[in-house]
C-alpha positions in Angstrom: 20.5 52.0 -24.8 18.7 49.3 -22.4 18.7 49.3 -19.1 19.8 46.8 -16.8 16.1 45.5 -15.3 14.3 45.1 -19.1 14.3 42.2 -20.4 14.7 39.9 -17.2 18.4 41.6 -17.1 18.9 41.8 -13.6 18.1 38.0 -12.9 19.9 36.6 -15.9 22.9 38.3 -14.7 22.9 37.0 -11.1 22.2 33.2 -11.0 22.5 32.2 -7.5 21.3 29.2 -5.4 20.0 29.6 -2.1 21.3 27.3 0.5 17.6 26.3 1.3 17.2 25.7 -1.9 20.4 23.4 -2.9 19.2 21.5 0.2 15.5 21.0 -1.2 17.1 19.7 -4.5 18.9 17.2 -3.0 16.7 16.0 -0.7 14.5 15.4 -3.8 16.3 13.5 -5.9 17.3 11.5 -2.9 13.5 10.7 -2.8 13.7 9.9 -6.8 16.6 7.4 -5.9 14.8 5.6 -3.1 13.7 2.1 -3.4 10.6 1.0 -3.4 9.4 -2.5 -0.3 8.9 -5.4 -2.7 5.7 -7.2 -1.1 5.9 -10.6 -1.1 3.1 -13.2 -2.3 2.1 -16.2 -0.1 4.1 -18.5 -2.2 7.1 -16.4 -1.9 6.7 -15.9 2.2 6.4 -20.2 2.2 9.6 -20.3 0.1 11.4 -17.8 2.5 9.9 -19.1 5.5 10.9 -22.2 4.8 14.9 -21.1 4.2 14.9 -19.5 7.3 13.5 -22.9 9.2 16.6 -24.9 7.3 19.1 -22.9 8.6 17.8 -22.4 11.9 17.2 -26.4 12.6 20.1 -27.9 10.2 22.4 -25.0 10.6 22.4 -24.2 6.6 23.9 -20.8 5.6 21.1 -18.9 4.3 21.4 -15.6 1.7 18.4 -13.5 2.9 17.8 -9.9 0.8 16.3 -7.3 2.9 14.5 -3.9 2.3 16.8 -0.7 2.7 15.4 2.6 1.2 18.5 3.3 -0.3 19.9 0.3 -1.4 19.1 -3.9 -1.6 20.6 -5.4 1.7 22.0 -8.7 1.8 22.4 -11.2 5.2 24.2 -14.6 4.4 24.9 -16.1 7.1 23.1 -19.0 9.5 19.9 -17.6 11.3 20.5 -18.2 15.4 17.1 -16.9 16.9 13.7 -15.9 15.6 11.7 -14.4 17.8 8.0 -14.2 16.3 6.4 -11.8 18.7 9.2 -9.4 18.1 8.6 -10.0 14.5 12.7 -10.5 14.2 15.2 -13.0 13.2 19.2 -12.9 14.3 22.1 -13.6 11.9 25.8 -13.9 13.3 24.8 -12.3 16.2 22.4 -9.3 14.8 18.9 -8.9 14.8 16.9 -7.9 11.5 13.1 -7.2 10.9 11.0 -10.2 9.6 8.4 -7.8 7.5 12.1 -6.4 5.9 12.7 -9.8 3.7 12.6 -9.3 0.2 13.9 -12.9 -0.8 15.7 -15.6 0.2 18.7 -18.6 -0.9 19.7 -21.5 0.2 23.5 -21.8 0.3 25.0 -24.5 -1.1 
C-alpha cells in the first residue's frame, strides 16, 4: 500500500497556479516579446534628418518608423513643427519624440 505524501504524491495530484504566480509568468514573457531601441549611426541620423527637413520645408509626406516597446510604430504623414529644445517633431497635428526614430522614407 503507499501512502498519499511518498513519492511527491500529494503535489503531483494538486497542480495549481497561484494568482501571483500566473501574473509573474506573464509579465515575463511580455519582457521576452519586447523590442529592443535600434540606435542609429551618424549616417543614418543625416539620412533621417534630412527626410524630416524635406517635408517640413517642401511639404513632402514623410514615412517615419518609431521605437515602441511592444511593437514598430509607423508616422506617414507631413512633419508641421520641430521643436529641437523639446527634442520633438509634430505630424498631422501630434507630437512624437526625436531620440524615438528608428528610420525614415521619403514618400513618393
Amino acid at each position: 500500500m503507499r501512502k498519499k505524501l511518498e513519492g511527491n504524491g500529494l503535489w503531483e495530484s494538486s497542480r495549481m497556479m497561484l494568482p501571483e504566480h500566473k501574473v509573474a509568468i506573464n509579465e515575463h514573457e511580455k519582457a521576452l516579446r519586447q523590442r529592443q531601441r535600434v540606435e542609429l549611426d551618424e549616417q543614418e541620423w543625416e539620412q533621417v534628418s534630412r527626410s524630416v527637413t524635406e517635408s517640413l520645408q517642401q511639404r513632402q509626406p514623410v514615412t517615419l518608423r518609431l521605437f515602441h516597446p511592444a511593437e514598430e510604430l509607423i508616422v506617414s504623414g507631413i512633419v508641421d513643427r520641430v521643436d529641437q529644445m523639446k527634442g520633438r517633431f509634430m505630424v498631422d497635428g501630434e507630437w512624437f519624440a526625436i531620440g524615438d526614430i528608428e528610420g525614415a522614407d521619403m514618400e513618393e
